[in-house]
C-alpha positions as CSV (number, residue, x, y, z in Angstrom):
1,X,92.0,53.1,-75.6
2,X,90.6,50.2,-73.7
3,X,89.9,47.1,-75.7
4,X,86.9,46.1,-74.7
5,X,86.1,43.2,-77.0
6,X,87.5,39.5,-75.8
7,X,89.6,37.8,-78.7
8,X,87.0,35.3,-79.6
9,X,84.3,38.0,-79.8
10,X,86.9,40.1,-82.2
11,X,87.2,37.3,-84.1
12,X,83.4,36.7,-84.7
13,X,83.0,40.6,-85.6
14,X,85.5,40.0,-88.0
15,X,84.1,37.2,-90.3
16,X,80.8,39.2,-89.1
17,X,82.1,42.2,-91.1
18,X,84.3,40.6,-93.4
19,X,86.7,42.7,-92.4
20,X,90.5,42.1,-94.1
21,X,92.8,40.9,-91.6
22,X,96.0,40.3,-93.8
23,X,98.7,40.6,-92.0
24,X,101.2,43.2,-92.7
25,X,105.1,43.1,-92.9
26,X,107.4,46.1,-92.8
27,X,108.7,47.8,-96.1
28,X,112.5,46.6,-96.3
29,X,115.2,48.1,-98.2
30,X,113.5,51.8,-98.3
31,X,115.9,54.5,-96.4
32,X,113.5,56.5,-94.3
33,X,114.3,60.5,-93.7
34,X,112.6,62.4,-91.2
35,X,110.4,64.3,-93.8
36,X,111.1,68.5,-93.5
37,X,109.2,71.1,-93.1
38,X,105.3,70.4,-94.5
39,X,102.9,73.1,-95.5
40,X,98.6,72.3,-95.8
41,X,96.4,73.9,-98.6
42,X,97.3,75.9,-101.5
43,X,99.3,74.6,-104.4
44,X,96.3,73.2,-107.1
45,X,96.0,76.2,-109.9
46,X,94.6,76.5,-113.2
47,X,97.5,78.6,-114.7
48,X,101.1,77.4,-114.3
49,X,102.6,80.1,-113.6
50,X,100.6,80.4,-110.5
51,X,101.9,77.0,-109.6
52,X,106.0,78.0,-110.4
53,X,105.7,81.6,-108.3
54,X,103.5,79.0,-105.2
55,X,106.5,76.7,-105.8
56,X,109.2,79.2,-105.9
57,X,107.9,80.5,-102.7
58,X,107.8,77.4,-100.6
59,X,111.5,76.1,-102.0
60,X,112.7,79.6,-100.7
61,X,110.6,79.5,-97.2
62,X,112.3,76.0,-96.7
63,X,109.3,74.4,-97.4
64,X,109.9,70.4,-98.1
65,X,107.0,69.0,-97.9
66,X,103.3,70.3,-99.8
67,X,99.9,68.8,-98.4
68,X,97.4,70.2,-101.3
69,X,93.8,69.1,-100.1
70,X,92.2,67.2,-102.9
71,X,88.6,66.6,-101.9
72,X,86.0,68.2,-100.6
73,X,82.2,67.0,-100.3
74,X,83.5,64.1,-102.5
75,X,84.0,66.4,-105.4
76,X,88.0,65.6,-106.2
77,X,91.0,67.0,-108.2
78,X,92.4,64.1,-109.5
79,X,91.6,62.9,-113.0
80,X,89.2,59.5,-112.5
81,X,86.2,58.5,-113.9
82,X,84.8,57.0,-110.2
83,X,84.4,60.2,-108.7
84,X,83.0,63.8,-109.8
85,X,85.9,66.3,-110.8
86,X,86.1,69.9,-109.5
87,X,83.8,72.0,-112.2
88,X,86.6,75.2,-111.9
89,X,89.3,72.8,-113.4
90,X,87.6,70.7,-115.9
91,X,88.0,73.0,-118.6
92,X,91.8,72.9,-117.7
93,X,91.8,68.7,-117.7
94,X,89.5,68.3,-121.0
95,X,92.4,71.1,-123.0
96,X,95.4,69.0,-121.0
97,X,96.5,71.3,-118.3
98,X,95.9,68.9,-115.7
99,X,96.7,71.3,-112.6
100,X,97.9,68.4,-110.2
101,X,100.3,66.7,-112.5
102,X,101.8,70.1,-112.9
103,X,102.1,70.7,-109.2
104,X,103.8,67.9,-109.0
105,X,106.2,68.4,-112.2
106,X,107.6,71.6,-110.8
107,X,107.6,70.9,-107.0
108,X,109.6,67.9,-107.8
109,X,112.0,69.5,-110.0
110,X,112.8,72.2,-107.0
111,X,112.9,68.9,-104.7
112,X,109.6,68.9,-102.6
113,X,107.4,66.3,-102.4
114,X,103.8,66.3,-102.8
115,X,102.1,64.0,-100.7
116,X,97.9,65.2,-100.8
117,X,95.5,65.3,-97.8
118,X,91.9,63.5,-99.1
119,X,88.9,63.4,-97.7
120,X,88.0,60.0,-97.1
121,X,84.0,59.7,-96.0
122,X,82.6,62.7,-97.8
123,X,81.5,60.9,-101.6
124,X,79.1,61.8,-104.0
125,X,79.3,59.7,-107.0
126,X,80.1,56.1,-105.1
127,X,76.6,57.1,-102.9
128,X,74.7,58.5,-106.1
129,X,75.3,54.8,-107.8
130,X,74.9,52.9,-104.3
131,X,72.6,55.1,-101.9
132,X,71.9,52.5,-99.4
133,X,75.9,52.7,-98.2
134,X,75.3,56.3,-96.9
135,X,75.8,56.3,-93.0
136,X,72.9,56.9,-90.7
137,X,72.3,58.8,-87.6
138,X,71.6,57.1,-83.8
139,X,68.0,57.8,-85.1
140,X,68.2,56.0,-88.3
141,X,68.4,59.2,-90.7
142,X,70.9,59.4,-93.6
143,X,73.6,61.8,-92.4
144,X,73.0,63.8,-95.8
145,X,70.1,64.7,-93.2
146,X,71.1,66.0,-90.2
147,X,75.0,66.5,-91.3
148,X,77.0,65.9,-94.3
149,X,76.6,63.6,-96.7
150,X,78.7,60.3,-95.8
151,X,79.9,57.0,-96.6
152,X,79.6,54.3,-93.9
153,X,82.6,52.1,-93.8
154,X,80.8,49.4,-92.5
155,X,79.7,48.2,-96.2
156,X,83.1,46.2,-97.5
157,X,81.6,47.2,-100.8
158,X,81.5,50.9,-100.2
159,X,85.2,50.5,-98.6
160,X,86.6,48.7,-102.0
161,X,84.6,51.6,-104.3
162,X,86.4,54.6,-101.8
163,X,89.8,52.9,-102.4
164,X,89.3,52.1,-105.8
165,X,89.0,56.1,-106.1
166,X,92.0,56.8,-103.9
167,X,94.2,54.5,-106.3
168,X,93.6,56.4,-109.3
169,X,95.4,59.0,-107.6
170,X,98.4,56.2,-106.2
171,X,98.7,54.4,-109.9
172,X,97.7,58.0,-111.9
173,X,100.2,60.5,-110.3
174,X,103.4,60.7,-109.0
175,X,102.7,61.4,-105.9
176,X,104.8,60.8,-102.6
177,X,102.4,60.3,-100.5
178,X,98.6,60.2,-99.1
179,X,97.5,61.9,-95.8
180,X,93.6,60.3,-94.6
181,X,91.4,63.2,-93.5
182,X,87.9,62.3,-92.5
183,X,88.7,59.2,-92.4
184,X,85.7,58.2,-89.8
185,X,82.2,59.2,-89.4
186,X,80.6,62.3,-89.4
187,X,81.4,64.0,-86.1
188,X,78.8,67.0,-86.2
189,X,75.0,67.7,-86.8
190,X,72.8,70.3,-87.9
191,X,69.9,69.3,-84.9
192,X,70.4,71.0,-81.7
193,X,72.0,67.9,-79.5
194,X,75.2,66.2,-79.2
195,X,76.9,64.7,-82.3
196,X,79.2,62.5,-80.2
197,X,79.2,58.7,-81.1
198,X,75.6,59.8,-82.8
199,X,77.0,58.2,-86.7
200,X,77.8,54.9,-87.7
201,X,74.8,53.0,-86.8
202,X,74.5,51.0,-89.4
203,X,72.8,47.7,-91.0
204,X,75.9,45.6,-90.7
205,X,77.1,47.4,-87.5
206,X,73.5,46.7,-85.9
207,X,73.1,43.2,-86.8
208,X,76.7,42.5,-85.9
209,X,75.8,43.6,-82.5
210,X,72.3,42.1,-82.5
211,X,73.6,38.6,-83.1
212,X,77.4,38.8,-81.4
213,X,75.9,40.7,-77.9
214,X,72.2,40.8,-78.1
215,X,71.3,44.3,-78.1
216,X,70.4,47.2,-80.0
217,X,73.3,49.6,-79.6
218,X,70.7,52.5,-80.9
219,X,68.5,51.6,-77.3
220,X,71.8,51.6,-74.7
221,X,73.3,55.1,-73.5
222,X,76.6,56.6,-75.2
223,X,79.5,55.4,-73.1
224,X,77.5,53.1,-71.5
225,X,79.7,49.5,-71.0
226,X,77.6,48.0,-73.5
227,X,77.5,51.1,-76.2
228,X,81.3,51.0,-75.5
229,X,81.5,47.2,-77.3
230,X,79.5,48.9,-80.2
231,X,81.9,51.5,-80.7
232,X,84.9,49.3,-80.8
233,X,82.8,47.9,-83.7
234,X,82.8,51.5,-85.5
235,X,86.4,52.0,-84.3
236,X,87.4,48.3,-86.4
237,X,85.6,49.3,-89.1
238,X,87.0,52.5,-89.8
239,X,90.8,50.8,-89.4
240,X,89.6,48.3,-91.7
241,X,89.3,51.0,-94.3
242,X,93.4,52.1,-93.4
243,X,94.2,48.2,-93.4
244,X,92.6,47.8,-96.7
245,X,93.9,51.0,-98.2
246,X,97.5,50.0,-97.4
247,X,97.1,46.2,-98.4
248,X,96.1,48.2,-102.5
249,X,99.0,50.9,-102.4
250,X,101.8,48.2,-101.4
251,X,100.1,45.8,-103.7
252,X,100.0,48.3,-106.7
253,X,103.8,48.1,-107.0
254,X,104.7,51.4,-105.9
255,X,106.0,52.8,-102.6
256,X,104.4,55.7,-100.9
257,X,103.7,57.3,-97.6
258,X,100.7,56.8,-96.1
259,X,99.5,59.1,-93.2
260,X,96.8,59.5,-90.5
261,X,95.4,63.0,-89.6
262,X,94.3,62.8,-85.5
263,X,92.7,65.4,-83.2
264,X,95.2,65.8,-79.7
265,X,92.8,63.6,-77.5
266,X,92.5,60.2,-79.5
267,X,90.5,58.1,-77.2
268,X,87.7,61.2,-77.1
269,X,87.8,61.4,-80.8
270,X,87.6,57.3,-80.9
271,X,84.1,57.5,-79.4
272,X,83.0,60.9,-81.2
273,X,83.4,59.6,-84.7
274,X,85.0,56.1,-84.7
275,X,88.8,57.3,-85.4
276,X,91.8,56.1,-83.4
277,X,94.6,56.9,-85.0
278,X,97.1,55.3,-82.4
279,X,95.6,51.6,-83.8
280,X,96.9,52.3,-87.5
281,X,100.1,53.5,-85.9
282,X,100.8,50.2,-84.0
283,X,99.7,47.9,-86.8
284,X,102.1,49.3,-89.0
285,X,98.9,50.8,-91.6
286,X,100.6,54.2,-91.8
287,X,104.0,55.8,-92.2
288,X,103.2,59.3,-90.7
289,X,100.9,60.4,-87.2
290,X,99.7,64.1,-88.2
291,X,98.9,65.8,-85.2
292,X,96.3,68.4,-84.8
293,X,97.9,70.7,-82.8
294,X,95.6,73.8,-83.1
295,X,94.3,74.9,-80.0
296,X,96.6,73.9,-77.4
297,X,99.0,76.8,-75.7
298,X,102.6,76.7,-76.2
299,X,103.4,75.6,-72.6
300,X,100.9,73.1,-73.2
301,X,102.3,71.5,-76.2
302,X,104.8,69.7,-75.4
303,X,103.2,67.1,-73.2
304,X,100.0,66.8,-75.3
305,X,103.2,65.9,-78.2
306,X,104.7,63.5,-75.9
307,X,101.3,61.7,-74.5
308,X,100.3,61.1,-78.5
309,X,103.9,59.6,-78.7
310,X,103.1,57.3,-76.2
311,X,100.0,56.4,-77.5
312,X,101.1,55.9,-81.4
313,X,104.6,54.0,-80.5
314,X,108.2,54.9,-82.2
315,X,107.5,53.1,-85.2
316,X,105.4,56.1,-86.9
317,X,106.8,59.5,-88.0
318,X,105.1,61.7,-85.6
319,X,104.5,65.2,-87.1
320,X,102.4,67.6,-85.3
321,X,101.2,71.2,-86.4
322,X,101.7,74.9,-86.4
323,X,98.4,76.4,-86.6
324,X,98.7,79.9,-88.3
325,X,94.8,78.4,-88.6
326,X,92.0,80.5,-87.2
327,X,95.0,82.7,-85.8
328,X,95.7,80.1,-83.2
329,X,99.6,81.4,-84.0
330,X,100.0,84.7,-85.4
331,X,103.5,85.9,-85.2
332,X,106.4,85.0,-86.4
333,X,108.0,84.3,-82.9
334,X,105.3,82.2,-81.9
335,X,105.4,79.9,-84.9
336,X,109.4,79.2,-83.7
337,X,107.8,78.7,-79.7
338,X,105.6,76.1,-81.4
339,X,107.9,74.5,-83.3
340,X,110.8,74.3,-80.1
341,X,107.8,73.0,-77.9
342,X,106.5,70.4,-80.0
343,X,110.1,69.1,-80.8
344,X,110.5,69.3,-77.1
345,X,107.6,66.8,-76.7
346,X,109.1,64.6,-79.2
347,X,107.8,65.2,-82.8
348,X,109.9,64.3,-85.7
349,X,108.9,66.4,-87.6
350,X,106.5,69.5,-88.3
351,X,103.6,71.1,-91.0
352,X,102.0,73.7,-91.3
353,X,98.1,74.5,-91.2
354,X,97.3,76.5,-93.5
355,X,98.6,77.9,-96.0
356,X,95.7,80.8,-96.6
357,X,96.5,82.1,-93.1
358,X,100.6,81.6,-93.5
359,X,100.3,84.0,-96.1
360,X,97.1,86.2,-94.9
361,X,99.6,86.4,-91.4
362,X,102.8,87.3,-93.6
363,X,104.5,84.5,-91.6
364,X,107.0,83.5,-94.2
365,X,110.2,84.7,-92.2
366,X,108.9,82.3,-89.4
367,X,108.6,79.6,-91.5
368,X,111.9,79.9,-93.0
369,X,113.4,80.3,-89.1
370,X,110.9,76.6,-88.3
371,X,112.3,75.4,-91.3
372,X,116.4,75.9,-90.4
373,X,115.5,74.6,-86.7
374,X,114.4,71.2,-88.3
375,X,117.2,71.5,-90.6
376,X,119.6,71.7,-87.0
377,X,117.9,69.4,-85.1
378,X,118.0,66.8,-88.0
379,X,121.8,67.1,-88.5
């Protein structure tokens, strides 16, 4: 993506926003794998046996990786007092099943990790106690208006309170790692117009770019030259959130993986919603690129693998996805084209989205056959 802000002006948005700008070194000493063979969704149950037949099932698929989403709407399924907990397992949590800390008891013991997908802008509680962080629209309505409800990472405040939830899951489970999803702003909208670049325009965002550049990014067209300086704004705040995130996990004593979810075209989704993945890849503020790799055709994967590649460096695990999803792959010879093309194109590694249509599809023999190809090409 072009940077279209001159290092001087960077540097004013910076102290502007108080954004953190510690700088970061590389882990040492810590033997990096290319990861196997991940699977999205599924996982979280109220019994335990549920969770040892899910378990037994992945280990035997080849599974080595699980991605249980943990959020949704802000509502979460890790035990913390800063955020609300998911009503169908609290019964579970108050008698001392907690579901998640068993998941991760017996996917350990079959040797899988557990490294969660979380939603990072969706938030109730934070917003309940602090309403005037929610993001607003192009129009100045809350997004709880005309979308979802949403955090604005703009507010340093409202950035420290979203980490501060994330770590109770870092310092309260043993987890392997954390995949950002929604890490951005909202990207769609219930009124009948565009939602692109229509989040994000918020108080210190505006007066940033009232004092800075002296205008009112809500008055200048989307992609104009001048909305474009205003979106490297949203773009810097949103990294801010990754850079801050990053700065608490390594300072919190304990090592995990931290990873970056990213639609195929990142410089459109960088002026949709304020997400560019390739920047947290290249400032060393995530471990793993997780490629959404949905829609495109087989033939057509391998050079939208190898552009991302390009765009994210060779410092990041880049791991890009089957789609079983919305029946985007449905067969079990298609899920092994997928997973040849995309390690054509460069990927390290490979995960599966989602589990509810892996097994809907009875795809299970292709996922073992995707598993053993990463097992050969790894060797």
């Amino acid at each position: 993506m072009t940077r279209t802000l001159s290092n001087y002006c960077l540097a004013a948005l910076v102290l502007a926003l108080s954004l953190s700008a510690t700088a970061q070194s590389q882990e040492t000493g810590v033997q990096v794998d290319k990861p196997g063979l991940g699977l999205y969704g599924g996982g979280v149950y109220v019994s335990e046996q549920q969770t040892i037949d899910y378990i037994a099932k992945c280990k035997a698929a080849g599974i080595r990786v699980l991605h249980p989403s943990l959020s949704a709407g802000g509502t979460v399924l890790w035990n913390t007092d800063k955020e609300q907990y998911y009503a169908d397992f609290q019964d579970s949590l108050k008698n001392g099943h907690d579901p998640l800390a068993v998941l991760i008891k017996h996917a350990h013991a079959a040797g899988i990790k557990v490294y969660p997908s979380v939603a990072v802008s969706p938030t109730n509680q934070l917003l309940n106690e602090n309403p005037q962080w929610e993001t607003r629209d192009r129009e100045g309505e809350l997004s709880s208006v005309t979308t979802a409800r949403a955090v604005s990472l703009a507010y340093p405040q409202a950035r420290a309170g979203k980490i501060a939830v994330l770590m109770d899951l870092v310092n309260g489970y043993d987890v392997d790692g954390v995949m950002l999803d929604y890490c951005r702003y909202p990207e769609t909208t219930k009124q009948k117009k565009t939602a692109y670049g229509f989040y994000g325009y918020d108080a210190p965002l505006i007066d940033a770019c009232q004092s800075i550049y002296g205008f009112d990014p809500r008055e200048v067209p989307i992609d104009s030259p001048r909305w474009m300086i205003f979106n490297q704004m949203r773009v810097d705040t949103v990294t801010a959130f990754v850079r801050e995130f990053r700065e608490a996990t390594r300072s919190s004593g304990r090592y995990i993986r931290v990873g970056g979810f990213s639609d195929t075209d990142a410089n459109r989704e960088a002026r949709v919603c304020g997400r560019y993945v390739p920047d947290w890849a290249r400032q060393d503020l995530i471990d793993d690129y997780y490629l959404a790799t949905y829609t495109q055709s087989i033939d057509e994967m391998p050079d939208v693998v190898r552009q991302t590649r390009e765009l994210a460096g060779d410092d990041v695990m880049l791991i890009s996805a089957l789609s079983p999803f919305n029946r985007f792959l449905t067969t079990d010879e298609e899920l092994v084209a997928a997973s040849k093309a995309q390690l054509q194109g460069g990927a390290d590694s490979l995960w599966i989205y989602r589990y509810d249509y892996l097994d809907e599809l009875k795809l299970w023999g292709g996922t073992q056959s995707v598993a053993e190809l990463l097992s050969s090409a790894s060797d």
